[in-house]
C-alpha distance (Angstrom), angle and dihedral (degrees) to the residues before:
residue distance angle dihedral
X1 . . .
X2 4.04 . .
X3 3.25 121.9 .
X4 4.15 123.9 -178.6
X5 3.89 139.8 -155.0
X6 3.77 108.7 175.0
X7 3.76 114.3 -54.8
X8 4.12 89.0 -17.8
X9 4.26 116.1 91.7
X10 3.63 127.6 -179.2
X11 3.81 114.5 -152.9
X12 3.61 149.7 151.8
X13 4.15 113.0 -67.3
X14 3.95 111.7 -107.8
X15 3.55 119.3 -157.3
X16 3.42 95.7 -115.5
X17 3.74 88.4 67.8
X18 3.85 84.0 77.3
X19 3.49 97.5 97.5
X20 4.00 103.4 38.7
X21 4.11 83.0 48.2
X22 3.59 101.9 53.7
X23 4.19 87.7 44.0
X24 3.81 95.6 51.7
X25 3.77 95.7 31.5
X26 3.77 93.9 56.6
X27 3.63 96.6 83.5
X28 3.53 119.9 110.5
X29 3.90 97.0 -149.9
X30 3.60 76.9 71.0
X31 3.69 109.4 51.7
X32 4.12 77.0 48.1
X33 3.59 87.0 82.9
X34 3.31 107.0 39.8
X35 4.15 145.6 62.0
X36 3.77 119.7 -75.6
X37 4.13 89.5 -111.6
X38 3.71 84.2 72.0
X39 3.91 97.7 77.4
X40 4.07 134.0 -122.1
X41 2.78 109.0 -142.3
X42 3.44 95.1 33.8
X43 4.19 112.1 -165.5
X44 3.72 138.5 175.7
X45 4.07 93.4 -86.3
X46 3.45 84.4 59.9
X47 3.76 99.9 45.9
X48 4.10 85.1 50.2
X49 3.85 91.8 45.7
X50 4.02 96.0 47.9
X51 3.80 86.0 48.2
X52 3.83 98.9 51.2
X53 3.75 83.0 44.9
X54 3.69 96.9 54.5
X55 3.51 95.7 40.5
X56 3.54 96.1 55.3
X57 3.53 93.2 55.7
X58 3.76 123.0 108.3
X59 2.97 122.8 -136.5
X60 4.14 84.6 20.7
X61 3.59 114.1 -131.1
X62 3.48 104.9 169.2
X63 4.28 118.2 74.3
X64 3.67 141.5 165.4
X65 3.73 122.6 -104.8
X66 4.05 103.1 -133.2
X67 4.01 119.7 -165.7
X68 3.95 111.8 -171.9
X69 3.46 92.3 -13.4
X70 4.29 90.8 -55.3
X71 3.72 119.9 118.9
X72 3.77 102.9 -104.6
X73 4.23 101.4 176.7
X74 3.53 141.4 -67.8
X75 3.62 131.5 -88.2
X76 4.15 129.2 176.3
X77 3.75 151.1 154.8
X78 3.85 125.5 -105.7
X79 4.40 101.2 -162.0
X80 3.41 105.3 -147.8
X81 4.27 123.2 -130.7
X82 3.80 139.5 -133.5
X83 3.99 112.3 21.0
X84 3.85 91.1 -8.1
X85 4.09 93.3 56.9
X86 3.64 87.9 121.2
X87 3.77 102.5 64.9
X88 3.87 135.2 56.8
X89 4.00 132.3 -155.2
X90 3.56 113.0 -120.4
X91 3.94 116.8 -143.9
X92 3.87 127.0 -177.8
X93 3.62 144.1 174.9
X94 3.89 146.6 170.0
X95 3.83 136.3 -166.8
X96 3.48 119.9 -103.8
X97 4.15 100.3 -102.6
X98 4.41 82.4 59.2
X99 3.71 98.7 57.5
X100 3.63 121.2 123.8
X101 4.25 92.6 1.7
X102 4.57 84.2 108.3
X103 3.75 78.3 -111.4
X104 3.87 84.0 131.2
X105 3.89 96.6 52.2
X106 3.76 83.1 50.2
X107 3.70 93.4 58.6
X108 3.72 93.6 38.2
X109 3.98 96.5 53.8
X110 3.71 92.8 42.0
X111 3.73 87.2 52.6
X112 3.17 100.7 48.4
X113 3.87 90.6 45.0
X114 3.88 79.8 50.4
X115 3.95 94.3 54.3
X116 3.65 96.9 40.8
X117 3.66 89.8 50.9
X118 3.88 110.8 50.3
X119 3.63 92.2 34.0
X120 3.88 114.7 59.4
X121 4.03 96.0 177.2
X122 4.22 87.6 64.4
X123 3.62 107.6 104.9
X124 3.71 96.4 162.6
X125 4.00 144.2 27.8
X126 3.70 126.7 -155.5
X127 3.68 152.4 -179.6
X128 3.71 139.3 162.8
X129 3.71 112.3 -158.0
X130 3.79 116.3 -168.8
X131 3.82 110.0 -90.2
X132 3.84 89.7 -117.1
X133 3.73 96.2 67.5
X134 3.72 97.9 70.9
X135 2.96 92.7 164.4
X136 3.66 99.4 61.1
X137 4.02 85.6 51.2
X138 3.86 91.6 60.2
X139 4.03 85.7 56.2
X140 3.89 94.4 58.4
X141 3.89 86.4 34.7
X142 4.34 90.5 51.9
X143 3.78 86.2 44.8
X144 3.47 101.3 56.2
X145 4.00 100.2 -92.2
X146 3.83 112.7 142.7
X147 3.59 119.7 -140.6
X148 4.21 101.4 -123.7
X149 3.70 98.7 177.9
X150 4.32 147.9 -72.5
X151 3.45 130.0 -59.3
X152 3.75 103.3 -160.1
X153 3.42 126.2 -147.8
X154 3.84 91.2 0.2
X155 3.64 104.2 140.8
X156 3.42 147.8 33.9
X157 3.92 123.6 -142.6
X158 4.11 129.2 170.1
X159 3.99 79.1 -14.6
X160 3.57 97.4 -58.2
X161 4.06 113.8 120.5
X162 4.07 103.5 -136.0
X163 3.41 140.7 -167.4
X164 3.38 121.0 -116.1
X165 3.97 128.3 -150.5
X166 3.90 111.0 -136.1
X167 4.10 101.1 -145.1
X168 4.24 119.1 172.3
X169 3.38 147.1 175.7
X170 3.82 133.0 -149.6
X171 3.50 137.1 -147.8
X172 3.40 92.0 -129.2
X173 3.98 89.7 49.8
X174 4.35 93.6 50.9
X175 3.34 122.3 112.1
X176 4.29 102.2 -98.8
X177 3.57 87.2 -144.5
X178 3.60 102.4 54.6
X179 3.90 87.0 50.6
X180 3.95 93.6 61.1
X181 3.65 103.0 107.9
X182 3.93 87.2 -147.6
X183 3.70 85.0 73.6
């Protein structure tokens, strides 16, 4: 799978990402914004476990955001189980030297084209970023995310309990176009 918007590609991971991955994902601004299973630091063993991981998925959920042919960051979709088995969490993130370029809107509307696409029993697409990364909030809001309310006190990061914003997307709400697999 390979999907493009512009200069920005999602795609499978490759093992020889390993190297760029574990350089670009060892930043702790980073691992800020996301859950503890994404590690800090974050070294080559981990780059080449993540990648065997993701690569023996099926269907794979998990891809590498690409710009100009340079590993950029990751972003993925976790589909839930049980009574939620029609919805997926949405996860993203980008090396330092890509912030603030829309590289991440990119990535997150070619996902979520992705998701919507190649799995006809998703009706919706979520995430809930903590409410300190604002910035990561204007991503889901630029790719067509709507903000549905707070969870408060709903994590815990660096021993801080956060708030979380709950942001989705339906099916029913995606752009048609970018669902046409012709695209």
């Amino acid at each position: 799978m390979a999907a493009s918007a512009g200069s920005t590609t999602i795609r499978e991971w490759r093992h020889s990402d390993a190297t760029a991955l574990a350089r670009i994902a060892d930043d702790r601004e980073i691992w800020r914004g996301l859950r503890d299973v994404f590690p800090h630091p974050y070294g080559l063993g981990d780059a080449l476990a993540f990648i065997g991981m993701a690569g023996r998925m099926d269907p794979q959920t998990f891809f590498a955001i690409e710009v100009d042919g340079e590993l950029a960051g990751g972003a993925g979709y976790t589909r839930r189980t049980d009574v939620e088995r029609i919805g997926a969490e949405v996860g993203y993130w980008l090396g330092r030297a890509f912030w603030a370029r829309g590289i991440a809107t990119a990535a997150l509307r070619l996902l979520t084209a992705h998701a919507f696409r190649v799995d006809p029993e998703l009706r919706r697409l979520w995430a809930v970023p903590f409410v300190t990364n604002v910035a990561s909030a204007r991503v889901l809001e630029k790719a067509g995310y709507v903000r549905e309310g707070l969870l408060r006190q709903s994590a815990i990061k660096e021993g801080r309990v956060l708030d979380q914003w709950m942001y989705a997307i339906l099916r029913a709400d995606a752009d048609p176009q970018s669902l046409d697999p012709s695209r």
